[in-house]
C-alpha positions as CSV (number, residue, x, y, z in Angstrom):
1,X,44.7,105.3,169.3
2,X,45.1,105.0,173.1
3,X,47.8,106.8,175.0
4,X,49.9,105.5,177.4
5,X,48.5,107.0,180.4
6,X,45.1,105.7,179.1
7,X,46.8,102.4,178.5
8,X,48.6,102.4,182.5
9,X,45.3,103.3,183.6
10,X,43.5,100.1,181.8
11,X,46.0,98.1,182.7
12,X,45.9,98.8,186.3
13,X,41.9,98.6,186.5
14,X,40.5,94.8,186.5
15,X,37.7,96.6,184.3
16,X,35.9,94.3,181.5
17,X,36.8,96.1,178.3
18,X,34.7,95.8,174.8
19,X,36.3,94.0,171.8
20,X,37.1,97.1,170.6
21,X,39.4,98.7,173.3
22,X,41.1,95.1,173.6
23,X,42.4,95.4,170.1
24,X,43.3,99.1,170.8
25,X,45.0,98.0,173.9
26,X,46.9,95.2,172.1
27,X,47.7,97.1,168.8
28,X,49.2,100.0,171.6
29,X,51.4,97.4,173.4
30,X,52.9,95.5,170.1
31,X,53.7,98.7,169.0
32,X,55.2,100.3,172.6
33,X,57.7,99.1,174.4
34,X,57.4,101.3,177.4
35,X,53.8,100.1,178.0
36,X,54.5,96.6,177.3
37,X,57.3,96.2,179.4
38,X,55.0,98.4,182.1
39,X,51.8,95.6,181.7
40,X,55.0,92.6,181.9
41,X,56.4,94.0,185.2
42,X,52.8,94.7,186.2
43,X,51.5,91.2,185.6
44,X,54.7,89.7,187.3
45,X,53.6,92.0,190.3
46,X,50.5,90.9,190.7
47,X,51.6,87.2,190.5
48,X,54.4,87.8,193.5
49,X,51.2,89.3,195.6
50,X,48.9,86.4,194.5
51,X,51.7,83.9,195.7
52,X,52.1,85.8,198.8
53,X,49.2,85.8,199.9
54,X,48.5,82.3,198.9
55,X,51.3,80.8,201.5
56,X,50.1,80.3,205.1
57,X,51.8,81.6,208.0
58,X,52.6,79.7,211.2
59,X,51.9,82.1,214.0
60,X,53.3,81.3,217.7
61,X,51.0,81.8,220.4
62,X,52.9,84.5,222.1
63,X,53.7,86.4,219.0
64,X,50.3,86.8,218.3
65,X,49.6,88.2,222.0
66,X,52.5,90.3,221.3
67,X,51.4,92.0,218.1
68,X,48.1,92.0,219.0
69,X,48.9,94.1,222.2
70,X,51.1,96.2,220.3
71,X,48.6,97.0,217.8
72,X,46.0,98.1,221.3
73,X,48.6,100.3,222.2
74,X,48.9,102.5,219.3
75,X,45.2,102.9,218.9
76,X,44.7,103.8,222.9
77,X,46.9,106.7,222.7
């Protein structure tokens, strides 16, 4: 059986995994709750980034000038 650190690992990776190691992988989370609460928050993480990146931002002109300014500054030190 897979531990948890093997199982955070997996569930962190966006690796393809063999029919076997998805049934390990399953049988481990039915059977812990610290993991499977871990993969839920995990999943509800990745959601919240997917949506926040999805939205588009309406950038002002001068903002932009401003930030992109800024940004010369710090790297011409």
């Amino acid at each position: 059986m897979l531990s948890c650190k093997e199982i955070t690992r997996i569930l962190s990776s966006d690796e393809e995994l063999r029919l076997i190691k998805r049934t390990e992988l399953r049988m481990h989370l039915l059977m812990c709750e610290h993991c499977s609460n871990y993969n839920k928050h995990l999943k509800q993480m990745k959601e919240g980034f997917k949506k926040f990146f999805k939205k588009k931002y309406e950038v002002k002109p001068d903002e932009l000038t401003k930030l992109e300014e800024s940004i010369i500054k710090k790297h011409t030190r």
